[in-house]
PDB file of N, CA, C and O in Angstrom:
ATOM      1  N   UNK A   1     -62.476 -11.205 -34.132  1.00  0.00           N
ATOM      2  CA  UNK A   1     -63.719 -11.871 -33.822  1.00  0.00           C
ATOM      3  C   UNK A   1     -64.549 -11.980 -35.102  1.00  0.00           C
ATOM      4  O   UNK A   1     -64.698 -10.954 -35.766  1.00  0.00           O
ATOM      5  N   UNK A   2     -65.156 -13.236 -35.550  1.00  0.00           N
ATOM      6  CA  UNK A   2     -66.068 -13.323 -36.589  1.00  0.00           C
ATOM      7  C   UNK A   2     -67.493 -12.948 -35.964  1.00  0.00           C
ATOM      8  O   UNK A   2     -67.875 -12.848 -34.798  1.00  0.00           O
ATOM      9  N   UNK A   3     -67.940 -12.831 -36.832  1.00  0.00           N
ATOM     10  CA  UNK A   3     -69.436 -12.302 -36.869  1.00  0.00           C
ATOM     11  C   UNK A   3     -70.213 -12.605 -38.156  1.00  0.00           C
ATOM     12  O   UNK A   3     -69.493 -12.787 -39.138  1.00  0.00           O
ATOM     13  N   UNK A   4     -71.423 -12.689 -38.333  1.00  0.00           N
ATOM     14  CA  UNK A   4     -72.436 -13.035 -39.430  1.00  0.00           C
ATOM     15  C   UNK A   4     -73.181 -11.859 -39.718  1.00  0.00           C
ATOM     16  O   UNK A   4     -73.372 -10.994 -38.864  1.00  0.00           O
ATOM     17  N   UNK A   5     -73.535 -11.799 -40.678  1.00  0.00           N
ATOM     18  CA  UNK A   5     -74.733 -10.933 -40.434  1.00  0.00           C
ATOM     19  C   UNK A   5     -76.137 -11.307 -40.888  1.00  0.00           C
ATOM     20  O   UNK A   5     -76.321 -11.828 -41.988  1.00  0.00           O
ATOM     21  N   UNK A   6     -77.312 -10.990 -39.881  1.00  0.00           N
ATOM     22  CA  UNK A   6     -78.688 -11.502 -40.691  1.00  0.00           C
ATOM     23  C   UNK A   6     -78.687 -11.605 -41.606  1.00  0.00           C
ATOM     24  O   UNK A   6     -77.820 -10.878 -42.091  1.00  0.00           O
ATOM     25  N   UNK A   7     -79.505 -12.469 -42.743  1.00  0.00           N
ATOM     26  CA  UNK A   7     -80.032 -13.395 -43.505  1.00  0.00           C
ATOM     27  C   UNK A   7     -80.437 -14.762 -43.413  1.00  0.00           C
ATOM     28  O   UNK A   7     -79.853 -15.417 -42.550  1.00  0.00           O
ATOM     29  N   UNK A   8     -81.117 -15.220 -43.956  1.00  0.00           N
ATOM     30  CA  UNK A   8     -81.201 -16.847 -44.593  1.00  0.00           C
ATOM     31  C   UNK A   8     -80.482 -17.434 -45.918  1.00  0.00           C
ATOM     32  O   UNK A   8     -80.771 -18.544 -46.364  1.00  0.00           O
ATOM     33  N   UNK A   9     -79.271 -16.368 -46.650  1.00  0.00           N
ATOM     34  CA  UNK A   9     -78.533 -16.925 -47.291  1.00  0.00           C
ATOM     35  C   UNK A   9     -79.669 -18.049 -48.774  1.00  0.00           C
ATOM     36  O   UNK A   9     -79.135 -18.979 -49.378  1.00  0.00           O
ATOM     37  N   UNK A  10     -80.540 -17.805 -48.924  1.00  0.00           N
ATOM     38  CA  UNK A  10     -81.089 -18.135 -50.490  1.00  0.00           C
ATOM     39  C   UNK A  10     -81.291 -17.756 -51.333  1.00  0.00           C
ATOM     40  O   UNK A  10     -81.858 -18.313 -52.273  1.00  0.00           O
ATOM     41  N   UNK A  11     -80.687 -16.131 -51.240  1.00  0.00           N
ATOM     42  CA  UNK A  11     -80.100 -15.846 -52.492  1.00  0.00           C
ATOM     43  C   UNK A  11     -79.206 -14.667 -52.240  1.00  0.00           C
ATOM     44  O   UNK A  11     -79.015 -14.275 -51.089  1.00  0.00           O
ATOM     45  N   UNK A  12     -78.532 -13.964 -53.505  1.00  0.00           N
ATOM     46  CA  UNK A  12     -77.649 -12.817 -53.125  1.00  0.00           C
ATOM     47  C   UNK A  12     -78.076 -12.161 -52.139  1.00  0.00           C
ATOM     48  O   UNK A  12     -77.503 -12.109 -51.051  1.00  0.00           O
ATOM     49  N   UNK A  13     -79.219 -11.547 -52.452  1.00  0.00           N
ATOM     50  CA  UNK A  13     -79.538 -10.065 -51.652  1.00  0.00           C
ATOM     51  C   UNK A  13     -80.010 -10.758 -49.915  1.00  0.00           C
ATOM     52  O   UNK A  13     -80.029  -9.992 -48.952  1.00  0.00           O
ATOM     53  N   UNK A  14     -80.302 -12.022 -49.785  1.00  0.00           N
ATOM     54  CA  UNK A  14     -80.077 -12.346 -48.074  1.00  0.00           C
ATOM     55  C   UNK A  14     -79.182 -13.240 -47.807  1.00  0.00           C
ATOM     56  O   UNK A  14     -79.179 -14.123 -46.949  1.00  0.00           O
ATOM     57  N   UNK A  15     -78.036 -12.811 -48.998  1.00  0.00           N
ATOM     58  CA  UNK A  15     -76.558 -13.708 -48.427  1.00  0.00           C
ATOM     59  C   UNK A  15     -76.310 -13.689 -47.087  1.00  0.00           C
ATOM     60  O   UNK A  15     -77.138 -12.896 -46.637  1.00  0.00           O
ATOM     61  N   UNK A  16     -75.660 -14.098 -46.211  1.00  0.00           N
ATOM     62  CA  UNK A  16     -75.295 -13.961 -44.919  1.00  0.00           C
ATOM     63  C   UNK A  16     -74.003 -13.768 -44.952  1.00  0.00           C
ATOM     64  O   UNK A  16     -73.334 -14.801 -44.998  1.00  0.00           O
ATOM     65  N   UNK A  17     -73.388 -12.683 -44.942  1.00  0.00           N
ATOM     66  CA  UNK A  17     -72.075 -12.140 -44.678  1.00  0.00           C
ATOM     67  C   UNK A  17     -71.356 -12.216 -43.490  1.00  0.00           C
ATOM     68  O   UNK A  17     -71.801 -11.877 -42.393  1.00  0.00           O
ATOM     69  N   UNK A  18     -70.326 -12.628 -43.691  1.00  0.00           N
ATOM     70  CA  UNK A  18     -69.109 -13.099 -42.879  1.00  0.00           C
ATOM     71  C   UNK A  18     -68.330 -11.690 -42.190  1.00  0.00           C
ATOM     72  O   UNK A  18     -68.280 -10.812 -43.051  1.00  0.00           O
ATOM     73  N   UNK A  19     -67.823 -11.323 -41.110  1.00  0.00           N
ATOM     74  CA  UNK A  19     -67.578 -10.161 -40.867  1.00  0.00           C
ATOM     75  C   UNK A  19     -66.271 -10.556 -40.181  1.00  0.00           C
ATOM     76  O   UNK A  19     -66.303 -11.585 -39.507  1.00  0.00           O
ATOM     77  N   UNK A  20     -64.889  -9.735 -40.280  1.00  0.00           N
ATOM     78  CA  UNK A  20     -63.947 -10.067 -39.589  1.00  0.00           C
ATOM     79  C   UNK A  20     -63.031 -11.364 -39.585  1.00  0.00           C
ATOM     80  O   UNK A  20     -62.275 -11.637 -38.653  1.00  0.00           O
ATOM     81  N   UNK A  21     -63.172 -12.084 -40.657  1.00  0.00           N
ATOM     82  CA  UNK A  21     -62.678 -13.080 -41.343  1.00  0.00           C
ATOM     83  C   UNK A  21     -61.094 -11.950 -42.201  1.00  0.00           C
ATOM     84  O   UNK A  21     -61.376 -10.891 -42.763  1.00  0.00           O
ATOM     85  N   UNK A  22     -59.869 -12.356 -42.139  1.00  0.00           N
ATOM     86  CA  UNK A  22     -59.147 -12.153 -42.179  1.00  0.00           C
ATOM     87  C   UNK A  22     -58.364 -13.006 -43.625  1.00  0.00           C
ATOM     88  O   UNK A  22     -58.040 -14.126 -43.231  1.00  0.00           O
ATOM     89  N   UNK A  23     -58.142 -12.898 -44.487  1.00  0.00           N
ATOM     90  CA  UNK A  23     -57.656 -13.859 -45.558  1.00  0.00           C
ATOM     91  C   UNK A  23     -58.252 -15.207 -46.016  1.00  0.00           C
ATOM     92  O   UNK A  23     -58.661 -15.949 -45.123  1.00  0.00           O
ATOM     93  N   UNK A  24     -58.329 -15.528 -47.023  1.00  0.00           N
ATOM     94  CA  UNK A  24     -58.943 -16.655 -47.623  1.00  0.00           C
ATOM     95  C   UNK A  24     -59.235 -17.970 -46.654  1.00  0.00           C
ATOM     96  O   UNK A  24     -60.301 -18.575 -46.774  1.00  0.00           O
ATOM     97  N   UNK A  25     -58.310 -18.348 -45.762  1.00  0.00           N
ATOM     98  CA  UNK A  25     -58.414 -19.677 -44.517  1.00  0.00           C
ATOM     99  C   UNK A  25     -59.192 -19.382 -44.072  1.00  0.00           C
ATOM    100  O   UNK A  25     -60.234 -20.016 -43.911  1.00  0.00           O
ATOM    101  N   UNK A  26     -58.815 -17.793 -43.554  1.00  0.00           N
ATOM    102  CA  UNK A  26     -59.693 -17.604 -42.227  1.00  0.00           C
ATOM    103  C   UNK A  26     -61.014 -17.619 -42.581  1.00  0.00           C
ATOM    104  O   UNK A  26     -61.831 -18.055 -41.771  1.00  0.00           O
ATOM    105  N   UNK A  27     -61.627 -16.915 -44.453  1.00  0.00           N
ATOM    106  CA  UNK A  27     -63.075 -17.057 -44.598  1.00  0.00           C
ATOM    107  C   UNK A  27     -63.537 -17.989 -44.750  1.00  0.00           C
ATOM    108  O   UNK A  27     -64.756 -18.066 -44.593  1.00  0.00           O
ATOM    109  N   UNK A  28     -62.597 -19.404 -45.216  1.00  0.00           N
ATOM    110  CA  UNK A  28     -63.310 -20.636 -45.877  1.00  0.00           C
ATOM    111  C   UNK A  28     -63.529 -21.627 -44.619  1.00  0.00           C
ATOM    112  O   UNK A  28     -64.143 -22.693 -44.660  1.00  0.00           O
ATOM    113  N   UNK A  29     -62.823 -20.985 -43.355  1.00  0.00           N
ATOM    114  CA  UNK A  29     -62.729 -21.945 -41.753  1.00  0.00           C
ATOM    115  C   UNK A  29     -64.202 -21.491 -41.640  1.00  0.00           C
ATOM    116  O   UNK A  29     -65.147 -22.280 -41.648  1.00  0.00           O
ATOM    117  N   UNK A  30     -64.343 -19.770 -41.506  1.00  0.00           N
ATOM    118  CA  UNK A  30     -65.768 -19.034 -41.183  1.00  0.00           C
ATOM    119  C   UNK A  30     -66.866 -19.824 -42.072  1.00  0.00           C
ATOM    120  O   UNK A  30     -67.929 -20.337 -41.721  1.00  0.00           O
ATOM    121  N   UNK A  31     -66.511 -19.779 -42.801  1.00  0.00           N
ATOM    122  CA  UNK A  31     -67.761 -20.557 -43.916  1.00  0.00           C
ATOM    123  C   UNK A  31     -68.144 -21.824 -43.318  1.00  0.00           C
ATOM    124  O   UNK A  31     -69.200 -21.969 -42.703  1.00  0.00           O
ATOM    125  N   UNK A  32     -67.210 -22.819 -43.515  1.00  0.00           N
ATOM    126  CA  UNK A  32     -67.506 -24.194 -42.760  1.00  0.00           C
ATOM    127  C   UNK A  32     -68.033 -23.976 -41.248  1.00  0.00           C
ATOM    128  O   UNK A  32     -68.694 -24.926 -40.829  1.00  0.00           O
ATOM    129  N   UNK A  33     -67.884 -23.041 -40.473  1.00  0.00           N
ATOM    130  CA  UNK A  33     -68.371 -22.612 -39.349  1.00  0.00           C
ATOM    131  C   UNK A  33     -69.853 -22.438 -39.063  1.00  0.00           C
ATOM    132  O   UNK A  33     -70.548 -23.134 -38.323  1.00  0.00           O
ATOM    133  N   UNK A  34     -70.127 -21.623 -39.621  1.00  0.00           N
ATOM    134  CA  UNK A  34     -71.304 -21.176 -40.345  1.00  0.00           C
ATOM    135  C   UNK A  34     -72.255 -22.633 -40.725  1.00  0.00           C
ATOM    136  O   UNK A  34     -73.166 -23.162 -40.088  1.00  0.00           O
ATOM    137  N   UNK A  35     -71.822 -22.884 -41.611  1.00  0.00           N
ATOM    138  CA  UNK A  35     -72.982 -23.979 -42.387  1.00  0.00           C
ATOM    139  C   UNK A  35     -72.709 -25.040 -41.129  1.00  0.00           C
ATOM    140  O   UNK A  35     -73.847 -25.431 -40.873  1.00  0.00           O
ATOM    141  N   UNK A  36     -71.986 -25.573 -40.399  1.00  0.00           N
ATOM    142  CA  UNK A  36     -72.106 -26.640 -39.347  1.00  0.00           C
ATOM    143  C   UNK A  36     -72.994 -25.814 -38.223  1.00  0.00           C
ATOM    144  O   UNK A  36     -73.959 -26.327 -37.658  1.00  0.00           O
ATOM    145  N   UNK A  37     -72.671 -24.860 -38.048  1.00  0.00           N
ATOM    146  CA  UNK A  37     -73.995 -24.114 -37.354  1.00  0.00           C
ATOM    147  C   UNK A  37     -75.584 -24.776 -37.407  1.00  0.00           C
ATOM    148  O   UNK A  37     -76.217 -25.497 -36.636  1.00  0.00           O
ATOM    149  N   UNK A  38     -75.798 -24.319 -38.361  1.00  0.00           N
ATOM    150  CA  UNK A  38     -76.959 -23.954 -39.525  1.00  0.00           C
ATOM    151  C   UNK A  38     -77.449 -25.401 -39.792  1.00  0.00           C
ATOM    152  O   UNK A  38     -78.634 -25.730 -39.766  1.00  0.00           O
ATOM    153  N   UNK A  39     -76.392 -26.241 -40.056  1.00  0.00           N
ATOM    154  CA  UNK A  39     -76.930 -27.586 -40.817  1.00  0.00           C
ATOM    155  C   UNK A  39     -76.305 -29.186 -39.776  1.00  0.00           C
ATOM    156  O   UNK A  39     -76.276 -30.351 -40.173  1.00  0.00           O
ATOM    157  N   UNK A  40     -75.923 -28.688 -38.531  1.00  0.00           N
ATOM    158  CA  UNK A  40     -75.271 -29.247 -37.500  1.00  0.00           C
ATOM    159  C   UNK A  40     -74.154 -30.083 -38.217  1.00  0.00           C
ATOM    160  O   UNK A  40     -73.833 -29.676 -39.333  1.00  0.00           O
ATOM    161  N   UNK A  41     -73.381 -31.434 -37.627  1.00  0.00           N
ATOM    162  CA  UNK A  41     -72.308 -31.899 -38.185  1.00  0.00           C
ATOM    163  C   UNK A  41     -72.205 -32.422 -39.138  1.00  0.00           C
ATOM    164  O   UNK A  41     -72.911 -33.399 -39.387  1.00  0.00           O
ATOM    165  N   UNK A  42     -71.160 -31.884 -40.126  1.00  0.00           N
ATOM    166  CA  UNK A  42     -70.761 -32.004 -41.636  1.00  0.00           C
ATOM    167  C   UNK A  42     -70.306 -33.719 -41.326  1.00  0.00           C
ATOM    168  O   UNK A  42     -69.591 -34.229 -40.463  1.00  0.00           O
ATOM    169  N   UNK A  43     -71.160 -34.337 -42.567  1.00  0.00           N
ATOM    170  CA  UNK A  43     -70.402 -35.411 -43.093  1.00  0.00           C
ATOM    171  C   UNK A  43     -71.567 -36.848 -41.519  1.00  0.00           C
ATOM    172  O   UNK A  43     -71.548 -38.061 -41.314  1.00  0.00           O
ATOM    173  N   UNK A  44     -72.133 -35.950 -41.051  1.00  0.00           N
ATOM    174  CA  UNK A  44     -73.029 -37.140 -40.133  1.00  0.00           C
ATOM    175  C   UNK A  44     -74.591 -36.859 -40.579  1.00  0.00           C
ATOM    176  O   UNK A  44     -75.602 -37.397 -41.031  1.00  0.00           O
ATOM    177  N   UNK A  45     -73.943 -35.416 -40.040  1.00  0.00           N
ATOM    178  CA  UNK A  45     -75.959 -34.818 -40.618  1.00  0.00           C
ATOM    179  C   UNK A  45     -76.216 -34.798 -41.970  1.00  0.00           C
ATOM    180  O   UNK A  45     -77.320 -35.047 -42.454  1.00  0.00           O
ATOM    181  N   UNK A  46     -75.053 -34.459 -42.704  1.00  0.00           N
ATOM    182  CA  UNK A  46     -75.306 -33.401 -43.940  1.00  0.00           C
ATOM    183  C   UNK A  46     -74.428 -33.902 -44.783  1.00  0.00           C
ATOM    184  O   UNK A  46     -73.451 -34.042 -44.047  1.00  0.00           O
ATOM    185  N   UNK A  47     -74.082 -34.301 -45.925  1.00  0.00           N
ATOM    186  CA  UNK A  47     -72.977 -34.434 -46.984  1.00  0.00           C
ATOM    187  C   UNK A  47     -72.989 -33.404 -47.795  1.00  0.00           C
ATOM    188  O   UNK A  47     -74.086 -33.179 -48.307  1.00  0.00           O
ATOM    189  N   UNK A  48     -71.845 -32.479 -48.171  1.00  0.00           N
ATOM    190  CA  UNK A  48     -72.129 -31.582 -49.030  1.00  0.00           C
ATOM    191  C   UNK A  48     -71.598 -32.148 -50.341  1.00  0.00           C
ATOM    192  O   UNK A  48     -70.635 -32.914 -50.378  1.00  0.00           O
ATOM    193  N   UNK A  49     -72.413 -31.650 -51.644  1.00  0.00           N
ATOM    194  CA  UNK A  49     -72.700 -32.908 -52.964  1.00  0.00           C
ATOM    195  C   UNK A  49     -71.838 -31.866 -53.605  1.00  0.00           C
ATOM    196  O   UNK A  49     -70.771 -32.268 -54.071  1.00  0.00           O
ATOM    197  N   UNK A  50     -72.228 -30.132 -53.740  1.00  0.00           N
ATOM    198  CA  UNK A  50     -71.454 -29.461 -54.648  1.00  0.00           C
ATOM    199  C   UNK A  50     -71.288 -28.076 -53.974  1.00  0.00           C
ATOM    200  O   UNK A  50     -71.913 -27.793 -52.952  1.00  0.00           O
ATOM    201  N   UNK A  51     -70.475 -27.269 -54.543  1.00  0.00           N
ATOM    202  CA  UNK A  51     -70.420 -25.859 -54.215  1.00  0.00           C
ATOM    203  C   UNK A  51     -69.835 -25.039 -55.072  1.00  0.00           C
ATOM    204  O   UNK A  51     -68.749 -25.497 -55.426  1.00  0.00           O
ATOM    205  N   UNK A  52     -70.061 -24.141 -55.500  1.00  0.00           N
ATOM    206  CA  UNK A  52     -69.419 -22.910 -56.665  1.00  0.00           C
ATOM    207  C   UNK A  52     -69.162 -21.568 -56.132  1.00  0.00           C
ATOM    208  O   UNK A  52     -69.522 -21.241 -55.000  1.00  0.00           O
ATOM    209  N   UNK A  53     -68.621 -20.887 -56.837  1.00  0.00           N
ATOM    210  CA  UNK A  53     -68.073 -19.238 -56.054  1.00  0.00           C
ATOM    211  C   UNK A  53     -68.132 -18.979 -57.038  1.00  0.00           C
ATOM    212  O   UNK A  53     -67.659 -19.591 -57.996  1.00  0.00           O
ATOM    213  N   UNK A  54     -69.218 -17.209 -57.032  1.00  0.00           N
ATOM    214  CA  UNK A  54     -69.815 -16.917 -57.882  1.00  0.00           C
ATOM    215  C   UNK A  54     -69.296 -15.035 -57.703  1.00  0.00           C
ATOM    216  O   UNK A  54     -69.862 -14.315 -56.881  1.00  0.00           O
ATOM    217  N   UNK A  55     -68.436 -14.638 -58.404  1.00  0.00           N
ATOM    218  CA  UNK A  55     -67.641 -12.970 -58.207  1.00  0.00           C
ATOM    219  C   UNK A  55     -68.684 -12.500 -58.700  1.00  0.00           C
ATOM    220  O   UNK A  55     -69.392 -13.045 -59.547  1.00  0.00           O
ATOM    221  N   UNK A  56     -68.908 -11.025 -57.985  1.00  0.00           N
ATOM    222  CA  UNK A  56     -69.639 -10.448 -58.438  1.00  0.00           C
ATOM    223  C   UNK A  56     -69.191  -8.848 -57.864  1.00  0.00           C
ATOM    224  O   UNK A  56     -69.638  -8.224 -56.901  1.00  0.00           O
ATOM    225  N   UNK A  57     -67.936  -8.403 -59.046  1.00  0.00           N
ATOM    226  CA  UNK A  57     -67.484  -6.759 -58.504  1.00  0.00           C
ATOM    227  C   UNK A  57     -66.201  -7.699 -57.608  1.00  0.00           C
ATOM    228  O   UNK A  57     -65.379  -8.542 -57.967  1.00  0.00           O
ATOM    229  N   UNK A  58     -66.525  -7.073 -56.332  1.00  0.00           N
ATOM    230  CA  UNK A  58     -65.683  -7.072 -55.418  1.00  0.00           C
ATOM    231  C   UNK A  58     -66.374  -8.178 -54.504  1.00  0.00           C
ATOM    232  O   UNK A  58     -65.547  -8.814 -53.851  1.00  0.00           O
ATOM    233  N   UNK A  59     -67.461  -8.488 -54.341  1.00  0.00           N
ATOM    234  CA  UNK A  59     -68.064  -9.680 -53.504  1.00  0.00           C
ATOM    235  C   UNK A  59     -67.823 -11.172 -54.393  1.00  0.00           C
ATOM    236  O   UNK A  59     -67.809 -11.510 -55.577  1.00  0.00           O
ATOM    237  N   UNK A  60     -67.631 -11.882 -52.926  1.00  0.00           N
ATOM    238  CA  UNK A  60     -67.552 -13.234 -53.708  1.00  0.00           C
ATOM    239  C   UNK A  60     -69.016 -14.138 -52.901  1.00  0.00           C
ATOM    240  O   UNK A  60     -69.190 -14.244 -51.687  1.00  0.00           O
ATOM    241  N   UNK A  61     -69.754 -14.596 -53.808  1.00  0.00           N
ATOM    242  CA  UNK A  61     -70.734 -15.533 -53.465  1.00  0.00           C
ATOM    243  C   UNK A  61     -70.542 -17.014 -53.157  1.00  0.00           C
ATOM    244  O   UNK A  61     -69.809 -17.530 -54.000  1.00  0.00           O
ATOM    245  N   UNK A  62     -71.018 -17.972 -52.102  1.00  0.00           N
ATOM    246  CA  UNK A  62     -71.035 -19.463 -52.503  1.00  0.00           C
ATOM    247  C   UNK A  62     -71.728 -20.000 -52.278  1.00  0.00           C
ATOM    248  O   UNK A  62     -72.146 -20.000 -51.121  1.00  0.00           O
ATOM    249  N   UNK A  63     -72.318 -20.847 -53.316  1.00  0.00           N
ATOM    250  CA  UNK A  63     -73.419 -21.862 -53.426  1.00  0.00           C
ATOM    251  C   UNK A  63     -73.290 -22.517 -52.483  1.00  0.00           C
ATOM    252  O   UNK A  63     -72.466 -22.011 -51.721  1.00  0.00           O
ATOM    253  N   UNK A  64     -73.925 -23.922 -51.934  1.00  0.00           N
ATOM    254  CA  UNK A  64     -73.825 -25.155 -51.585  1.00  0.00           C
ATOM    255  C   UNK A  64     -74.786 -25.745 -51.450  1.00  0.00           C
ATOM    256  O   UNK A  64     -75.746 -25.234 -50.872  1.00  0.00           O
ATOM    257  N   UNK A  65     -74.811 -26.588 -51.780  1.00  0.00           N
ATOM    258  CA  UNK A  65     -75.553 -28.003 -52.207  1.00  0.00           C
ATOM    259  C   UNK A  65     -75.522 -28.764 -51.068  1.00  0.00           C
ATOM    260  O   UNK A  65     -74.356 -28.862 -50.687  1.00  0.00           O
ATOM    261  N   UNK A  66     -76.485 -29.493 -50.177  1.00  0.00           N
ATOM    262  CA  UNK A  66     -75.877 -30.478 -49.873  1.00  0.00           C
ATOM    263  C   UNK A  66     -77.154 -31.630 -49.549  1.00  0.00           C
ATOM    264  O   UNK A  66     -78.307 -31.198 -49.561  1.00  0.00           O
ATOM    265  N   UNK A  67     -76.911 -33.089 -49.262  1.00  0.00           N
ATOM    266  CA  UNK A  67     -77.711 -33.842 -48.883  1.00  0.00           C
ATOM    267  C   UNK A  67     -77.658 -34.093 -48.110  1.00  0.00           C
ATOM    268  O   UNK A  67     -76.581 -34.400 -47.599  1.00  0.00           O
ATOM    269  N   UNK A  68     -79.272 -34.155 -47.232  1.00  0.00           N
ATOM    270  CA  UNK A  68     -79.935 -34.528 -45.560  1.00  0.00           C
ATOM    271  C   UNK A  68     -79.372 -35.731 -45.242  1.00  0.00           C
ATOM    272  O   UNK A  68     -78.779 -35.816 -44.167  1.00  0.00           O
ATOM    273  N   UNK A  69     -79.471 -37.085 -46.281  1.00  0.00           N
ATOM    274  CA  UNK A  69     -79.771 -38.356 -46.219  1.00  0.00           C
ATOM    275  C   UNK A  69     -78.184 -38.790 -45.941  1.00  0.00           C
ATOM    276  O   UNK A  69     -77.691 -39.856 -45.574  1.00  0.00           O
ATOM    277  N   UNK A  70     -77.587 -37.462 -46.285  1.00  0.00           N
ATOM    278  CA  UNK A  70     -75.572 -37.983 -45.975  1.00  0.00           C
ATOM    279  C   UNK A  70     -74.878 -38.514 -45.319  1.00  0.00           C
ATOM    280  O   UNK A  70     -73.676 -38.538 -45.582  1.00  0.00           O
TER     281      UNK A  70
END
């Protein structure tokens, strides 16, 4: 079972962490999960313009960018 955890995700320290995500698919499915949540349907509502992954130790961070007008 995935799970989130509180934040608003605008910066590291209220990243919103992914919980129970199982290997790289399963986090990058959770991720896209997540932000269609949050920002309703990708590619009608929202275009995403950019995104980066940012290591830090053992955590991995990701940006995203995206435009309303998409």
């Amino acid at each position: 079972m995935i799970t989130y955890t509180k934040g608003n995700g605008t910066n590291k320290r209220s990243a919103i962490k992914i919980i129970g995500a199982h290997g790289e698919f399963d986090g990058i499915d959770s991720e896209y999960n997540l932000v269609s949540l949050i920002f309703k349907i990708i590619k009608k509502d929202w275009t995403l313009l950019w995104q980066e992954l940012y290591l830090d130790g053992e955590r991995a961070y990701r940006l995203i960018i995206k435009d309303e007008d998409g």
